[in-house]
Backbone as XML, in Angstrom:
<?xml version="1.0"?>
<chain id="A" units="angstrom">
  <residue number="1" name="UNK">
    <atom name="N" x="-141.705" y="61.666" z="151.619"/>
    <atom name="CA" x="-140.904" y="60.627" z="150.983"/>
    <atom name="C" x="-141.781" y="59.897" z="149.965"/>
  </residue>
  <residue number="2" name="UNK">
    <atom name="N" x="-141.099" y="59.549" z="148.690"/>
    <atom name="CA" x="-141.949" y="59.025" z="147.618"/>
    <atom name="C" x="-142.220" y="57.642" z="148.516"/>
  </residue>
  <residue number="3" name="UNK">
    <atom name="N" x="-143.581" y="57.141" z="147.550"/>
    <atom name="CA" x="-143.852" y="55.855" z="147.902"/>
    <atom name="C" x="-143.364" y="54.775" z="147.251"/>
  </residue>
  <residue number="4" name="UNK">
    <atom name="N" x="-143.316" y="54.932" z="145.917"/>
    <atom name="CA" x="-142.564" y="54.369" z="144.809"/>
    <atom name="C" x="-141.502" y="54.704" z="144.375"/>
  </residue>
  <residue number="5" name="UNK">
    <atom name="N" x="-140.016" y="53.959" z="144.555"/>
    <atom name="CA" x="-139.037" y="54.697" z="144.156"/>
    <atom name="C" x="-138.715" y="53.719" z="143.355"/>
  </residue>
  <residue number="6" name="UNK">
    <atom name="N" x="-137.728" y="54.263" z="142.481"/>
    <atom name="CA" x="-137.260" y="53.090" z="140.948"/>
    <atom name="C" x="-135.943" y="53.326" z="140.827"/>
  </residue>
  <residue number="7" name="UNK">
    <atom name="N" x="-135.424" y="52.167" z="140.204"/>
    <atom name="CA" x="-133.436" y="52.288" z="140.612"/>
    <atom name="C" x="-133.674" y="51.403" z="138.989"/>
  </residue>
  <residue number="8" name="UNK">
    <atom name="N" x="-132.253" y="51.468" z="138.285"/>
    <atom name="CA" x="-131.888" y="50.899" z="137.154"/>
    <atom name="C" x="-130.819" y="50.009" z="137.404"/>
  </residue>
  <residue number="9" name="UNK">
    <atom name="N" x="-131.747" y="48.971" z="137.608"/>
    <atom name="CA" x="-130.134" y="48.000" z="137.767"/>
    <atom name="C" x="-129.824" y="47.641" z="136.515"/>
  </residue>
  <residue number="10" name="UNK">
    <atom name="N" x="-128.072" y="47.155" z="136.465"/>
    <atom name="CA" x="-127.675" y="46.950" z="135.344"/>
    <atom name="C" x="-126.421" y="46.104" z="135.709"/>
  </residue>
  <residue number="11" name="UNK">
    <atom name="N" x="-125.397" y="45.249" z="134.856"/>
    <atom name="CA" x="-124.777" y="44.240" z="134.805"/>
    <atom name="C" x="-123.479" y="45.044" z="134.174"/>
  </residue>
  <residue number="12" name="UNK">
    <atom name="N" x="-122.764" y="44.982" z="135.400"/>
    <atom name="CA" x="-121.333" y="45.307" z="134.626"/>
    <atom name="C" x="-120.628" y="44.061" z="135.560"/>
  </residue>
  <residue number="13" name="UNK">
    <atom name="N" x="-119.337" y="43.735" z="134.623"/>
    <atom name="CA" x="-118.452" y="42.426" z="134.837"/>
    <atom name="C" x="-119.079" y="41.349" z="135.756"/>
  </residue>
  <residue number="14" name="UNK">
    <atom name="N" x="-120.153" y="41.091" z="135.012"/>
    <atom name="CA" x="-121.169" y="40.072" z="135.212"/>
    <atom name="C" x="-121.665" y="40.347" z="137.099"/>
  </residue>
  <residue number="15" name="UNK">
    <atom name="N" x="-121.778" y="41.171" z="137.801"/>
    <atom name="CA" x="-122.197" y="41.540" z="138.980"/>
    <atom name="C" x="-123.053" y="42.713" z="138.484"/>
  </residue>
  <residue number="16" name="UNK">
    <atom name="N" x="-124.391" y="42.180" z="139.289"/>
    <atom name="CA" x="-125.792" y="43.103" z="139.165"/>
    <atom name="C" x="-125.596" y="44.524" z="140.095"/>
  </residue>
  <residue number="17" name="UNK">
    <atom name="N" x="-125.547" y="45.599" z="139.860"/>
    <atom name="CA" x="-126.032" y="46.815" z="140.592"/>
    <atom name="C" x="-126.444" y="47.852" z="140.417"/>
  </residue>
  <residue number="18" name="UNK">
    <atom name="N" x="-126.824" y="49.045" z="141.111"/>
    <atom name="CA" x="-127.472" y="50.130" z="141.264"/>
    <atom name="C" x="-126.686" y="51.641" z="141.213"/>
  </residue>
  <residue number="19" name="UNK">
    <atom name="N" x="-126.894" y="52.702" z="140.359"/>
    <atom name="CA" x="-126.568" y="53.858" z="140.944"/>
    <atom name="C" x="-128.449" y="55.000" z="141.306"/>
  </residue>
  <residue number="20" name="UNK">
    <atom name="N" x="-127.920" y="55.573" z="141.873"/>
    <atom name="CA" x="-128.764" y="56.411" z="141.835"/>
    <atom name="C" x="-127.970" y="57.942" z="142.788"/>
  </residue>
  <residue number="21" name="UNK">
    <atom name="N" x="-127.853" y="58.681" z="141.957"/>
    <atom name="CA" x="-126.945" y="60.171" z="142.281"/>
    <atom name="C" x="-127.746" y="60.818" z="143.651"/>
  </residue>
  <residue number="22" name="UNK">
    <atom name="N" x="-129.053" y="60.735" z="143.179"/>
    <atom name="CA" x="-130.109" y="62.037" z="144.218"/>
    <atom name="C" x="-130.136" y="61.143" z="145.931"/>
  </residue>
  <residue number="23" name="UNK">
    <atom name="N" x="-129.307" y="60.052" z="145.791"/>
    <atom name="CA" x="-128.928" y="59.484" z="147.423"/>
    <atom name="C" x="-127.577" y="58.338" z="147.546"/>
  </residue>
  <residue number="24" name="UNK">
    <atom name="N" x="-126.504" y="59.556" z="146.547"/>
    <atom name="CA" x="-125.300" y="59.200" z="146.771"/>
    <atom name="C" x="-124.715" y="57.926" z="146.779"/>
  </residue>
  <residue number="25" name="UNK">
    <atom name="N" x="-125.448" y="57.317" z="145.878"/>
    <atom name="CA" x="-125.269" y="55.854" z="145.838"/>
    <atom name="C" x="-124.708" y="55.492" z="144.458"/>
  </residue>
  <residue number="26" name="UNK">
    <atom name="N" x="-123.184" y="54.992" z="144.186"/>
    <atom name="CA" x="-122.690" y="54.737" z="143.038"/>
    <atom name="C" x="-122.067" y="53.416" z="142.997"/>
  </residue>
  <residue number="27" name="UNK">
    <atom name="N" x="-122.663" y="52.415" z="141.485"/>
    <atom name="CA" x="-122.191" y="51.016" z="141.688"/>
    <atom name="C" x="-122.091" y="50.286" z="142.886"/>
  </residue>
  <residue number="28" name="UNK">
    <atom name="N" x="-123.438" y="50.666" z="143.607"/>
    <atom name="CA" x="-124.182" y="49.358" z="144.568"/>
    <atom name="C" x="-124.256" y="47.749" z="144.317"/>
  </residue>
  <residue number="29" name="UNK">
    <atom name="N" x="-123.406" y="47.003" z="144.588"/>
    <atom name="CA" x="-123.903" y="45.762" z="144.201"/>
    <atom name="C" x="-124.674" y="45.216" z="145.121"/>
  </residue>
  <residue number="30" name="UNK">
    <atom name="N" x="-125.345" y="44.667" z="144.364"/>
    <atom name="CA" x="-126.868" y="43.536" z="144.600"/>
    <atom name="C" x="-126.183" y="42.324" z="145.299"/>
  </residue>
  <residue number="31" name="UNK">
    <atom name="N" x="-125.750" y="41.280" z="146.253"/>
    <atom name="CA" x="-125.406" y="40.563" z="147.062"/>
    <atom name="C" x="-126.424" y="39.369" z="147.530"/>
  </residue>
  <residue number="32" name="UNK">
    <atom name="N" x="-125.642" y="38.385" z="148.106"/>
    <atom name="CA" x="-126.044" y="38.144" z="149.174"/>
    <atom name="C" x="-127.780" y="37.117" z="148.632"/>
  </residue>
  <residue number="33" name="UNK">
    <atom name="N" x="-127.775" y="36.919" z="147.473"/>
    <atom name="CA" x="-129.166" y="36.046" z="146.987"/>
    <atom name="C" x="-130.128" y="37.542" z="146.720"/>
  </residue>
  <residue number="34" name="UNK">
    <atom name="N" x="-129.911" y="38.899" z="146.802"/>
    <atom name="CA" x="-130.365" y="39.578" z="145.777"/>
    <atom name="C" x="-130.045" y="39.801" z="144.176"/>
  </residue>
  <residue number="35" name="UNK">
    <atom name="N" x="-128.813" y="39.427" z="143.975"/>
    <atom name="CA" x="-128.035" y="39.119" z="142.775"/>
    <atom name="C" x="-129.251" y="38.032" z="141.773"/>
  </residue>
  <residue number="36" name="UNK">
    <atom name="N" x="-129.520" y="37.231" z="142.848"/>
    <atom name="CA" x="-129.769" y="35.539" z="142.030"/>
    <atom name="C" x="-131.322" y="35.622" z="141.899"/>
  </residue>
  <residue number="37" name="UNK">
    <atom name="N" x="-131.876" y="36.658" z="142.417"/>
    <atom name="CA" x="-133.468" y="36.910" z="142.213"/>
    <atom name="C" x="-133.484" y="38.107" z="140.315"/>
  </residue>
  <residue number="38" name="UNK">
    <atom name="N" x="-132.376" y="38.835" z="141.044"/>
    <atom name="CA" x="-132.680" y="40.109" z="140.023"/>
    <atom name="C" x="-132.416" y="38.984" z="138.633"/>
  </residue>
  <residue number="39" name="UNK">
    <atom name="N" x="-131.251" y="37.728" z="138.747"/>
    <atom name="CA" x="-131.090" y="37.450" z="137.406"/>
    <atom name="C" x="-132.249" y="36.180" z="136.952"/>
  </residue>
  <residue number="40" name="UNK">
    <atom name="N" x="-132.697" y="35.706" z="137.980"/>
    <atom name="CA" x="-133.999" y="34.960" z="137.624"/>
    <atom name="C" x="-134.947" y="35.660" z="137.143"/>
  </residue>
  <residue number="41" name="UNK">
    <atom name="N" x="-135.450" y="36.640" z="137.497"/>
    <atom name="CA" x="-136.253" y="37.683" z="136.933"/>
    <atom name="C" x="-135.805" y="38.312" z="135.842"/>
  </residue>
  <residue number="42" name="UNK">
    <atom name="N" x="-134.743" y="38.687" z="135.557"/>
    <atom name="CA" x="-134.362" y="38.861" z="134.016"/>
    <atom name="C" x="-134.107" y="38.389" z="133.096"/>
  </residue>
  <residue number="43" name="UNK">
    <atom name="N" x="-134.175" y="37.040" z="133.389"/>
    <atom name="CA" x="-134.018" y="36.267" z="132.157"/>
    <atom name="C" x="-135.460" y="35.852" z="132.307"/>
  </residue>
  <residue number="44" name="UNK">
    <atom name="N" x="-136.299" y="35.311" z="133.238"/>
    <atom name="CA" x="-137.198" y="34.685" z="133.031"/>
    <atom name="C" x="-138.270" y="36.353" z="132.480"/>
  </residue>
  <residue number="45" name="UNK">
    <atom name="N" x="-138.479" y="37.410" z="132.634"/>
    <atom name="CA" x="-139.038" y="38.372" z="131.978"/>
    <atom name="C" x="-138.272" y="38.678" z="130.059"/>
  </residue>
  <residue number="46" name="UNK">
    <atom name="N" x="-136.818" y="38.264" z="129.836"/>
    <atom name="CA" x="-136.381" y="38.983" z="128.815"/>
    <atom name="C" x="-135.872" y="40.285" z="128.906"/>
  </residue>
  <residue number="47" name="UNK">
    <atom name="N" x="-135.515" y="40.532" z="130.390"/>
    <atom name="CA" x="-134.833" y="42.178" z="129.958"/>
    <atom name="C" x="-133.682" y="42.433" z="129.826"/>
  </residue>
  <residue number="48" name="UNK">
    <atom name="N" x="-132.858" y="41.885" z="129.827"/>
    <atom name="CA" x="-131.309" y="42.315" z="129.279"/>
    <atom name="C" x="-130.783" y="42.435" z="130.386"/>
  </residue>
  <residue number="49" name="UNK">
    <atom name="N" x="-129.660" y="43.100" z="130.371"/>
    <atom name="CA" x="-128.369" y="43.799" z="131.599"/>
    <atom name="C" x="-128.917" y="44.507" z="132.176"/>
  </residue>
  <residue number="50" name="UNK">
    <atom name="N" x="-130.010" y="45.389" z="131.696"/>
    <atom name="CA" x="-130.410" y="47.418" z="132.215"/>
    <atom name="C" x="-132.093" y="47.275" z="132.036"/>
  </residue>
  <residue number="51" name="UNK">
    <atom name="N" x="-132.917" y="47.483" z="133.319"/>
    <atom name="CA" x="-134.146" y="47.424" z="133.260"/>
    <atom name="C" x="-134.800" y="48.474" z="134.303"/>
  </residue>
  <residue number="52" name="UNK">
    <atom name="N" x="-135.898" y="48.778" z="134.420"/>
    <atom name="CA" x="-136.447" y="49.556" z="135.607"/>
    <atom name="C" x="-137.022" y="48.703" z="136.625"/>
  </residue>
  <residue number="53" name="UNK">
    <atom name="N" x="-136.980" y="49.807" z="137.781"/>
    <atom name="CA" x="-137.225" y="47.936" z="138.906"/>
    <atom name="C" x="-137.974" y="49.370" z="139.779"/>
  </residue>
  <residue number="54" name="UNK">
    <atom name="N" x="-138.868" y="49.057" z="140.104"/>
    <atom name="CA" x="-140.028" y="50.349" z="140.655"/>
    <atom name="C" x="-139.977" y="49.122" z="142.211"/>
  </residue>
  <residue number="55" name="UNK">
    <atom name="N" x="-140.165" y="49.657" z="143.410"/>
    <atom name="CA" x="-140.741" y="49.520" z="144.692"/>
    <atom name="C" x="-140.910" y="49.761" z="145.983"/>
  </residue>
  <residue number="56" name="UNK">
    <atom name="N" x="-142.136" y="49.426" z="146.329"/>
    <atom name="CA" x="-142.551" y="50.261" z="147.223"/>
    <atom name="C" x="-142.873" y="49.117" z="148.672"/>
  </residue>
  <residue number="57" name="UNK">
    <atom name="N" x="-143.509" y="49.654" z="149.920"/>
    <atom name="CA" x="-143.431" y="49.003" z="150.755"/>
    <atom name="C" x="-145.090" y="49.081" z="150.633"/>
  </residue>
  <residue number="58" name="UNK">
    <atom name="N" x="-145.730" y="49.626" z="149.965"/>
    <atom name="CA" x="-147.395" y="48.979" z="149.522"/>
    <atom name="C" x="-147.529" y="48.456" z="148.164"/>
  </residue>
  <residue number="59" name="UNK">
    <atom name="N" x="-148.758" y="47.766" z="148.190"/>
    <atom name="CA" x="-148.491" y="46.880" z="146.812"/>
    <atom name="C" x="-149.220" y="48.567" z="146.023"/>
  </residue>
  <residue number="60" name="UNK">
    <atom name="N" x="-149.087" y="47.957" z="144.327"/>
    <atom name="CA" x="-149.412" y="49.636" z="143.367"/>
    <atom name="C" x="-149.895" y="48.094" z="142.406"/>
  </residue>
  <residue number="61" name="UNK">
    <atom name="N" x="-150.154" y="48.786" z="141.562"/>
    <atom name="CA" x="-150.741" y="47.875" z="140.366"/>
    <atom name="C" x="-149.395" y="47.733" z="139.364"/>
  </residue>
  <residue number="62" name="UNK">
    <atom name="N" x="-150.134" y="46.225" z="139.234"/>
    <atom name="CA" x="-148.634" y="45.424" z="138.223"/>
    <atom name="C" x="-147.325" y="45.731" z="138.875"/>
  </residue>
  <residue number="63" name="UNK">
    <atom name="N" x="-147.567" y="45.450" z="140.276"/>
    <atom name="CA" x="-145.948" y="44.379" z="141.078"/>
    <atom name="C" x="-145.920" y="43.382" z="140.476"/>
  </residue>
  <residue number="64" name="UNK">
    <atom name="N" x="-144.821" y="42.881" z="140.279"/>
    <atom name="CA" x="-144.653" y="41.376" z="140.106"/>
    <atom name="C" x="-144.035" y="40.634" z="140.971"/>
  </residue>
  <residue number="65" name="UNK">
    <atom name="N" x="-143.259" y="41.306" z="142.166"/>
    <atom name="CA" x="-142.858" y="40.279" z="142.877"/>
    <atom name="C" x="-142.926" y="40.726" z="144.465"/>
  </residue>
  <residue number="66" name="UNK">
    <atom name="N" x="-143.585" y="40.011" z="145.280"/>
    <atom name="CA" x="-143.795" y="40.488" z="146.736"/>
    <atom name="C" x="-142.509" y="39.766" z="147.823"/>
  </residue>
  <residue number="67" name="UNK">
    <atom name="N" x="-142.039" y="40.680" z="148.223"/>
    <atom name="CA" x="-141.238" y="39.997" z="149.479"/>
    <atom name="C" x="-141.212" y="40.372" z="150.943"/>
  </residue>
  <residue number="68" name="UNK">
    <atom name="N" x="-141.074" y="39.028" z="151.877"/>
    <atom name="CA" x="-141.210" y="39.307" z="153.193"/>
    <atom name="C" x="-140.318" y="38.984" z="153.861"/>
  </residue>
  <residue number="69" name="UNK">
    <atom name="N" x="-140.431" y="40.421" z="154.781"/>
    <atom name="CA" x="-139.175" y="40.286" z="155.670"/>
    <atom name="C" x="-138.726" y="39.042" z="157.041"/>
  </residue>
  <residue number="70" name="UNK">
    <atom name="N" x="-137.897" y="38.873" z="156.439"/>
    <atom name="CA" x="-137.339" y="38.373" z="157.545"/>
    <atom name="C" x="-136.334" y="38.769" z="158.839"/>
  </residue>
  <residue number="71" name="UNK">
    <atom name="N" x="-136.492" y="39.618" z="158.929"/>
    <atom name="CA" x="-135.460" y="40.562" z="160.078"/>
    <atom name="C" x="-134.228" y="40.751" z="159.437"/>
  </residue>
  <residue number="72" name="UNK">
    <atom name="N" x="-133.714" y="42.038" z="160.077"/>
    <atom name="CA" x="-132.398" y="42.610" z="159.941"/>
    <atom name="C" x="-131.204" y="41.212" z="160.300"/>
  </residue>
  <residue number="73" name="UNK">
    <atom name="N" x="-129.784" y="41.563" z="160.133"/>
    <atom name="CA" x="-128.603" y="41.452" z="160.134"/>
    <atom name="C" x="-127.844" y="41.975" z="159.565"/>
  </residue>
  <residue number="74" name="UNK">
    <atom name="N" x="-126.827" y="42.207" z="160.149"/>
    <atom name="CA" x="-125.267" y="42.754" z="159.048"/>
    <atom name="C" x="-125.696" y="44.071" z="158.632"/>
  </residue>
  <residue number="75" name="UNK">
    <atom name="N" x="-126.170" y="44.954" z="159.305"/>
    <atom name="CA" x="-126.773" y="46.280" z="158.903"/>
    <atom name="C" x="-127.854" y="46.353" z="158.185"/>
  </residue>
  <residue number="76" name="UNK">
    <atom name="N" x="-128.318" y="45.067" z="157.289"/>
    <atom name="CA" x="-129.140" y="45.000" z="156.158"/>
    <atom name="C" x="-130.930" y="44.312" z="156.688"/>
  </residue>
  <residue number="77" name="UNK">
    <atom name="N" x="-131.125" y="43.877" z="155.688"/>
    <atom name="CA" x="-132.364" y="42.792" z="156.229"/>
    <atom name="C" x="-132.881" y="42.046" z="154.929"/>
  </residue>
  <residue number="78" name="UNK">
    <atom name="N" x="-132.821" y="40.805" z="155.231"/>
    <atom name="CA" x="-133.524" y="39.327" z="154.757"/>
    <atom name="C" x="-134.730" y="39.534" z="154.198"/>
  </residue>
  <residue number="79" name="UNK">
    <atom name="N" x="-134.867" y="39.064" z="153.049"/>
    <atom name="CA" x="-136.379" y="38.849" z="152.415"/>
    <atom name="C" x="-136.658" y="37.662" z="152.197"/>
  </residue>
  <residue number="80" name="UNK">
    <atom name="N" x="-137.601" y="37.061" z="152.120"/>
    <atom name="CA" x="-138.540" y="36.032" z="151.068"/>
    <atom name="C" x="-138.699" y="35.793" z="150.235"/>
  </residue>
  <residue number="81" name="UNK">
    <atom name="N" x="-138.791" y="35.438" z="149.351"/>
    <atom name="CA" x="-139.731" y="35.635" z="148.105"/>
    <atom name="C" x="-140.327" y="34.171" z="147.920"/>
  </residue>
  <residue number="82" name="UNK">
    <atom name="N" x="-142.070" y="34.090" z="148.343"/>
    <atom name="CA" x="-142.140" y="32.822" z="148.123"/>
    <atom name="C" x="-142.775" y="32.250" z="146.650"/>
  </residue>
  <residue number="83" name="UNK">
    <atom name="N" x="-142.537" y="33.240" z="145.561"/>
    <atom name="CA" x="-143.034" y="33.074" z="144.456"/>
    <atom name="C" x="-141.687" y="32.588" z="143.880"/>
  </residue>
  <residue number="84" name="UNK">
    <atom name="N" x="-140.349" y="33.058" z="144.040"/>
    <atom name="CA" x="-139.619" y="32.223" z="144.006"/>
    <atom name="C" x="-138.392" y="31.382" z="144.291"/>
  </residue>
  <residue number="85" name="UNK">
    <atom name="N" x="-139.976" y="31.024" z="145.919"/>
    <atom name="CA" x="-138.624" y="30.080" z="147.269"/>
    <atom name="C" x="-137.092" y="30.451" z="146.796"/>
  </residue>
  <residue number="86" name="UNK">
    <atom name="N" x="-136.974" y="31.746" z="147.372"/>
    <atom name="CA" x="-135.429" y="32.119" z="147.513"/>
    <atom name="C" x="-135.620" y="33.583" z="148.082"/>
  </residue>
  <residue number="87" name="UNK">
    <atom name="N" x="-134.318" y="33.484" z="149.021"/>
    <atom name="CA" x="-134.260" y="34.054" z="150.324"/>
    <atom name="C" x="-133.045" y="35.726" z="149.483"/>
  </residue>
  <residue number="88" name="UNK">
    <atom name="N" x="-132.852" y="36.595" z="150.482"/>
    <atom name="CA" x="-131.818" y="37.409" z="149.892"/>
    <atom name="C" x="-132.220" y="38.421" z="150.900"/>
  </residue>
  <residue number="89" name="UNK">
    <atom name="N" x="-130.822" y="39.282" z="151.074"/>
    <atom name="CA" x="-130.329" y="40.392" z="152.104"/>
    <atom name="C" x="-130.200" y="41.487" z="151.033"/>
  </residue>
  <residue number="90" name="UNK">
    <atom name="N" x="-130.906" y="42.801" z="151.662"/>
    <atom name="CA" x="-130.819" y="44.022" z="151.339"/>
    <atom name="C" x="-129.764" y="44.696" z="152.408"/>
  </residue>
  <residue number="91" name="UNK">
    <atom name="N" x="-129.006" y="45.523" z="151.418"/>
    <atom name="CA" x="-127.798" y="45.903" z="152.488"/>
    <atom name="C" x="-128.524" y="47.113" z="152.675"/>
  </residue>
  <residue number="92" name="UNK">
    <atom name="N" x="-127.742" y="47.977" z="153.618"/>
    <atom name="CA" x="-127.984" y="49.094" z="154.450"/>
    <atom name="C" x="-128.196" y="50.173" z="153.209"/>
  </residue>
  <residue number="93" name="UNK">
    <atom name="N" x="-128.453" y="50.119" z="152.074"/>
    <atom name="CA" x="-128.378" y="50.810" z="150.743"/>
    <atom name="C" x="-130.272" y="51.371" z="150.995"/>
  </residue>
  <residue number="94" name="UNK">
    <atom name="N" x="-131.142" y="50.064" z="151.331"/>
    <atom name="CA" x="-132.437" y="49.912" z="151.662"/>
    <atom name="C" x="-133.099" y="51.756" z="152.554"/>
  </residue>
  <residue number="95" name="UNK">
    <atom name="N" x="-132.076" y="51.669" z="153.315"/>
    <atom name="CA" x="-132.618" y="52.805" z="154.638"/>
    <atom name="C" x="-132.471" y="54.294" z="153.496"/>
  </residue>
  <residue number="96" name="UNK">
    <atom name="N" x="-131.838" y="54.264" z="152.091"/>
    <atom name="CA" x="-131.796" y="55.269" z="151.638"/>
    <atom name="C" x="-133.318" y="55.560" z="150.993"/>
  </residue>
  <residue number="97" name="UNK">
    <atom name="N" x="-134.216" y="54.691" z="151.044"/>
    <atom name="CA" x="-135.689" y="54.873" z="150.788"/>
    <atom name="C" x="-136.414" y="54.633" z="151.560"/>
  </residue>
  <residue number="98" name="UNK">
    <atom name="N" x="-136.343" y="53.994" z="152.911"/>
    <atom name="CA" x="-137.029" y="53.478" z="153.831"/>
    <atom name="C" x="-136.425" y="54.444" z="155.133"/>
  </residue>
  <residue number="99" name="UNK">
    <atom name="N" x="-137.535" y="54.413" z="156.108"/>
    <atom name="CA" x="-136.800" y="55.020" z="157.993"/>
    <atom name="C" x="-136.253" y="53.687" z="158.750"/>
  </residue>
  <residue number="100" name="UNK">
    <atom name="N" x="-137.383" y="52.831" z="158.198"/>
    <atom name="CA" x="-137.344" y="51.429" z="158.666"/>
    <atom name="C" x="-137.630" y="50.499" z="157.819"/>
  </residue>
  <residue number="101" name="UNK">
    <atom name="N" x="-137.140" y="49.115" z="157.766"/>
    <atom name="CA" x="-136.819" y="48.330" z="156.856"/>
    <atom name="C" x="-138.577" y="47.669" z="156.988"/>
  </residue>
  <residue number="102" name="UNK">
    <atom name="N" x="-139.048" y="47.409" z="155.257"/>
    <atom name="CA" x="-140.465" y="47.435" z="155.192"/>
    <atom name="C" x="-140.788" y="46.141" z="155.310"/>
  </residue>
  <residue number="103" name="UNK">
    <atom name="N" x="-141.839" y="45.244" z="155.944"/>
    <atom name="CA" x="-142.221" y="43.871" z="156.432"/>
    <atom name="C" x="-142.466" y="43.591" z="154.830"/>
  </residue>
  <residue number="104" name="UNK">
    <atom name="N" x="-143.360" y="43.833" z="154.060"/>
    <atom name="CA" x="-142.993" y="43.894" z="152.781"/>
    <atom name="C" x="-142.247" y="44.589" z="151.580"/>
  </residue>
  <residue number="105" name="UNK">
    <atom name="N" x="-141.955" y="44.399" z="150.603"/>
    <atom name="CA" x="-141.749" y="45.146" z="149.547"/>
    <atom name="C" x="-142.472" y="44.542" z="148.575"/>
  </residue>
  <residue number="106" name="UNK">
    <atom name="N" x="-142.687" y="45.169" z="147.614"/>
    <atom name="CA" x="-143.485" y="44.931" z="146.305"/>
    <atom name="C" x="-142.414" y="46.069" z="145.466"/>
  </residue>
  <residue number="107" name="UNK">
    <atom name="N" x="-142.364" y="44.580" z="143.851"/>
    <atom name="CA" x="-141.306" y="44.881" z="143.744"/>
    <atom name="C" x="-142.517" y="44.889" z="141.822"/>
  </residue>
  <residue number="108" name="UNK">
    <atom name="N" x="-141.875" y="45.651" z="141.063"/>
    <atom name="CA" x="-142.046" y="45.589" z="139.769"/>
    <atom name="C" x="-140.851" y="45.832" z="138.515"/>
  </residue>
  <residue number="109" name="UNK">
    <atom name="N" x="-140.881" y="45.541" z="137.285"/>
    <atom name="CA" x="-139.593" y="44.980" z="136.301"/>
    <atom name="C" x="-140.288" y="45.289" z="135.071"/>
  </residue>
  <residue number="110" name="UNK">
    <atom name="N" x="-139.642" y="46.742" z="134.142"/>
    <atom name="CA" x="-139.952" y="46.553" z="133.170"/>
    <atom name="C" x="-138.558" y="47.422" z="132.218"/>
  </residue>
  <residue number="111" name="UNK">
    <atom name="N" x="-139.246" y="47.117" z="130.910"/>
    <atom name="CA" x="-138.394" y="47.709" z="130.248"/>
    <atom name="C" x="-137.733" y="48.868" z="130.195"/>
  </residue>
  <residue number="112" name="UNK">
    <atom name="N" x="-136.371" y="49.084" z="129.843"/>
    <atom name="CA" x="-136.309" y="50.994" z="129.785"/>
    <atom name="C" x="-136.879" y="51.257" z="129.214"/>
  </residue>
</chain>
């Protein structure tokens, strides 16, 4: 299993989400205070609607954003982010890169 996997989120009718074909995942929305991180981070970086978002459950060089888990619910599981004090749930979308949901993620944001 890769260590680094990368998803393109993008903004259709103003709701943030994900496809990715190679694990059957089409127009994923982002929820739940993951929505409100991805758009703090995109405006506060400058990337538009459509960006690359690389992460892994070890840090790699030039993450920009680390988050910690806070345990499962609702199929999903709770993060941290104390870079910027705000909380958010990964839905069960997570286990399509993970066996088990990672105590961290390290998360990185750049241009297409």
């Amino acid at each position: 299993m890769n260590s680094i996997h990368v998803i393109q989120p993008y903004k259709s009718h103003g709701q943030w989400m994900f496809d990715d074909p190679a694990h059957e995942i089409l127009r994923e929305p982002f929820v739940s205070g993951a929505d409100e991180i991805i758009e703090a981070v995109s405006q506060a970086m400058h990337l538009g609607n459509r960006f690359n978002m690389r992460f892994s459950a070890g840090p790699f060089p030039g993450y920009h954003l680390l988050l910690y888990s806070r345990g499962g619910g609702m199929g999903g599981t709770f993060y941290w982010s104390p870079k910027l004090k705000m909380e958010c749930w990964l839905c069960p979308a997570l286990f399509a890169y993970f066996r088990t949901a990672p105590v961290r993620l390290y998360v990185q944001f750049s241009h297409r």
